[in-house]
N, C-alpha and C positions, 0 to 999 in steps of 0.2 A: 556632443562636442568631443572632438578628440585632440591630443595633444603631441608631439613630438618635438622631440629636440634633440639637435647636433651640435655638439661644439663647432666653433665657428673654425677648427682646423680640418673639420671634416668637412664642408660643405667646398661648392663649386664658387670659387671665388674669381670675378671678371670686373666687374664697376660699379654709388650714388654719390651724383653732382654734392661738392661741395662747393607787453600786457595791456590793457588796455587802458588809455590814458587819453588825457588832451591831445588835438593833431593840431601842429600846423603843417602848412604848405610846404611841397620841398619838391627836388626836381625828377623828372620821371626817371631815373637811375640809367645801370650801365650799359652796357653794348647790345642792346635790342634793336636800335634801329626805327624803334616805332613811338613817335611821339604821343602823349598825352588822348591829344586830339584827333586820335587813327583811327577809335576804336568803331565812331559811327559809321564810317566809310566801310569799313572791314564787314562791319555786322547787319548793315541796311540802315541803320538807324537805328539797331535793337541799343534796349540797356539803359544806364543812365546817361543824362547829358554828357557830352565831352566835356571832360573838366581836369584840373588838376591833380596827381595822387597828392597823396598825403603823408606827411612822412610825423609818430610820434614826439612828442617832445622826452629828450631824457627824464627819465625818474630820480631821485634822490638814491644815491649809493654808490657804488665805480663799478664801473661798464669795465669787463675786460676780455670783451672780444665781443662778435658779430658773426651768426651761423647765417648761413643762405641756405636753406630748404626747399625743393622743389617737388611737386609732385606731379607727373607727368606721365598718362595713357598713351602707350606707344602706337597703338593703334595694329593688332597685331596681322592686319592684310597688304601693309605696306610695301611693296618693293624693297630688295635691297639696296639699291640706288637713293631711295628717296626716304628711307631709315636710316642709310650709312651721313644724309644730310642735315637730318633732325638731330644726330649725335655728334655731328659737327659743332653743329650751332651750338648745342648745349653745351656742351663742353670746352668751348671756345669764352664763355664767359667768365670773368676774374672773380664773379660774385656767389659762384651756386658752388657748396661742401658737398653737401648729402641729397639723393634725388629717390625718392621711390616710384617706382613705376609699376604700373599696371598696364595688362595684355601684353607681357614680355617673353611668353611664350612660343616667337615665330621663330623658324631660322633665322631669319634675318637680325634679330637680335641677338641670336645664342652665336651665330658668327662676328658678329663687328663687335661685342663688347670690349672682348681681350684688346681689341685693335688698341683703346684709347689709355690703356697703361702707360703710355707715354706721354698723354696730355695731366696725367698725374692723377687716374682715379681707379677705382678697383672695383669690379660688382661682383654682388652676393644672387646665386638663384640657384632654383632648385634644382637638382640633375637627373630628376625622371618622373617618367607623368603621372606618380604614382605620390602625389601631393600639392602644392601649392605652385607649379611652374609658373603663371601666370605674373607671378608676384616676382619682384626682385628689387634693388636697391643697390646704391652707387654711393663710395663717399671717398674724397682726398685722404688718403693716408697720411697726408701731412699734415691733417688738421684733425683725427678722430681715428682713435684705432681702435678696431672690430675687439669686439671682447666674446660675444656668445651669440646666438642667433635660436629662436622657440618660434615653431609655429604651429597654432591650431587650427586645427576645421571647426566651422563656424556650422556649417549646414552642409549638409548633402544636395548633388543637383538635380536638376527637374526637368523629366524627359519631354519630350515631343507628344504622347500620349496622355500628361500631366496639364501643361501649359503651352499655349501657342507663342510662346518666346522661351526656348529651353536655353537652361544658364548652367555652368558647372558647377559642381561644389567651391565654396566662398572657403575662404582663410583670412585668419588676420598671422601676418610675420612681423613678430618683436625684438628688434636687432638693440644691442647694446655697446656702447660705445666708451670710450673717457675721449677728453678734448683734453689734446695735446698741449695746448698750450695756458690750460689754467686747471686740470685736473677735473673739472665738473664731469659727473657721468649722466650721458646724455642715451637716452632710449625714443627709439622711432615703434611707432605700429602704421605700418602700410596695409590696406587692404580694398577693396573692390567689393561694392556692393552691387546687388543685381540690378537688371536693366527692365525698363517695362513695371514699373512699379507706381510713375505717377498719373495724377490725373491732371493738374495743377493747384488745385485746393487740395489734394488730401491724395489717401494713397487706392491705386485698384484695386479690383475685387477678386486677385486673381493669386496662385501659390508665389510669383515673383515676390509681388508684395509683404505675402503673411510670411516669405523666406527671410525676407528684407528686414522687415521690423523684429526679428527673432536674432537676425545679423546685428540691428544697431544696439540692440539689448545689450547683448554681450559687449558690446564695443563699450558702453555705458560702466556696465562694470568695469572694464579695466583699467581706464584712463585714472583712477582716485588709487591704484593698485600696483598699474608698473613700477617698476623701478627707477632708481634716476634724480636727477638735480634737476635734468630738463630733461620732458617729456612733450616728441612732438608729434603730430601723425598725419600722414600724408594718405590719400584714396579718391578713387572719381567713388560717390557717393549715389550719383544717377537721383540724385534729386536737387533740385534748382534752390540757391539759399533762397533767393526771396518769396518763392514759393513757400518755401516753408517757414522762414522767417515771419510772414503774414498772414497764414493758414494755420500755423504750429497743428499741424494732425496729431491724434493721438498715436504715440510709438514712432513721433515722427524725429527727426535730427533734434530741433530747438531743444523737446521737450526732454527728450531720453537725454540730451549732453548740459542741461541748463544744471549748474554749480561744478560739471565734472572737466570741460571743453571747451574754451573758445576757438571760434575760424581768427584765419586775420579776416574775414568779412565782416564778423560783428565789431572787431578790436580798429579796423582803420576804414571800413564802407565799401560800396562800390564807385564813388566819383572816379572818375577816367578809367574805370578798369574795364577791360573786353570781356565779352564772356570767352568761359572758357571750352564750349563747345555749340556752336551754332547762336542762339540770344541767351543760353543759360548758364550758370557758375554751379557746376555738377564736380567739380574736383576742385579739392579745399585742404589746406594745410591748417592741424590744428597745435594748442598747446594746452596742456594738462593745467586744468585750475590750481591745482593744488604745488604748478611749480611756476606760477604767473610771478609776476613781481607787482605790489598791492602793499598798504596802507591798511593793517588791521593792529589791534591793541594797543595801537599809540605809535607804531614801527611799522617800515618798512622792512615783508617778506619775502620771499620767493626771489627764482632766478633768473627766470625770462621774460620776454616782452618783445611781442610782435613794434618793427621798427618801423616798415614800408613792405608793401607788398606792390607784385604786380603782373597782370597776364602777360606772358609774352606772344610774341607775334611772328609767324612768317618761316611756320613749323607743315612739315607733309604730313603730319596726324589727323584725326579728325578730332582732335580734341588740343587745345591750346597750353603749354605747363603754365601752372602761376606758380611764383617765388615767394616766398618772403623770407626776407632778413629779421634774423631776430639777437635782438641785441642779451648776451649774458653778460650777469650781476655775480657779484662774490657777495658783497654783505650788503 
């Protein structure tokens, strides 16, 4: 593994969209367009029954604010045309801060980002192919100013000669934040795990894989290590939660993130939610255990907590953003 870092005045900056508790019912949130009950129509019937999202009940302490998190695969063969729409839409919402994205490597992204500094958002990406371009990240400067940005290589990638699905070298990018309007410092890890690694019960028998689980290792470790008051992390993961929610392979997500990581899929479920790409939920927004908000020693800890989540819909990707709002706590 290797490491590099720029202060975040050095890097190429263009655009990211700005715990687990009792749920009840609540309404399927903001300007999506896509009711509750789309998701069977959309997907053939894959997924859970159509049903309600679910929105957390408050915790004990004062709430004093609400981030919107997205993480979203751009898809990086898309037309200009039909990328410059996907970032319409997103950025057309009142609800999404910060957005990490993966496959942001096409022209068509490194052109239209700058576009949306007028819709009020700034992104962070790499400025040559000579590290993590793939990666990048968008947040309102009016709710979270960029403090530093670290990124490492996770693993080297694997040729054509290697594996008959050759994937590039993997990074995880650690952007650090404060929120503007309560001081809390907020840290993201965005990253992209390789493709061709499942079976459905467990993982191939191929280098994707043993690349894979050497990727979520290290992810493991850092989630109890970042920095931060809230620590969230966005990435398509390329492996399906309920797959491995019911499988837990060894080296697999559940097992390597179990005390370090929750999704909001373990924190608020799948009821009404679409997958997020094709029948599966392969891109997942998480929150560092260690800065959840929880009921240990007799008090109430930690600062965050997954609020509502939800797939959005009616995106030219081949993969769908989920959001989650997550509500911040002071004491």
């Amino acid at each position: 593994m290797s490491r590099v870092r720029r202060a975040c005045v050095a890097t190429v900056l263009v655009v990211v969209l700005s715990g687990c508790s009792a749920l009840t019912p609540g309404p399927p949130g903001a300007r999506d367009g896509t009711s509750a009950t789309s998701g069977a129509a959309a997907t053939g019937g894959f997924g859970p029954a159509p049903g309600e999202l679910r929105t957390a009940r408050v915790l004990p302490g004062r709430v004093v604010a609400t981030l919107g998190v997205v993480s979203f695969n751009a898809y990086r063969h898309l037309p200009r045309a039909r990328a410059r729409a996907d970032w319409q839409r997103l950025t057309a919402r009142d609800d999404v801060d910060l957005v990490g994205w993966q496959e942001a490597k096409s022209p068509a992204f490194r052109a239209l980002a700058p576009r949306y500094r007028a819709r009020g958002f700034e992104t962070w990406r790499w400025p040559d192919p000579d590290g993590p371009i793939s990666l990048a990240f968008s947040w309102r400067p009016a709710v979270l100013t960029l403090l530093d940005v670290d990124v490492e290589k996770v693993h080297r990638g694997g040729y054509p000669r290697e594996t008959d699905d050759p994937f590039p070298a993997r990074w995880v990018v650690t952007a650090q934040f404060r929120h503007r309007g309560t001081g809390l410092a907020v840290t993201l890890l965005n990253t992209h795990v390789n493709q061709g690694i499942e079976t459905g019960d467990g993982f191939a028998d191929n280098l994707n894989a043993r690349f894979a689980r050497r990727h979520l290792a290290r992810l493991a470790a850092l989630w109890p290590t970042a920095p931060g008051d809230v620590v969230v992390g966005t990435g398509d993961y390329n492996f399906d939660h309920v797959d491995d929610r019911d499988a837990r392979p060894v080296g697999g997500i559940a097992r390597r993130f179990a005390g370090r990581a929750t999704s909001s899929y373990d924190a608020l479920g799948l009821e009404g939610l679409l997958p997020t790409r094709r029948t599966r939920w392969i891109d997942y927004v998480w929150l560092a255990d260690r800065t959840l908000r929880r009921r240990a020693g007799g008090r109430w800890t930690g600062t965050a907590q997954f609020a509502r989540h939800r797939v959005l819909s009616g995106y030219a990707s081949d993969h769908r953003p989920v959001l989650a709002r997550v509500r911040l706590y002071a004491d």
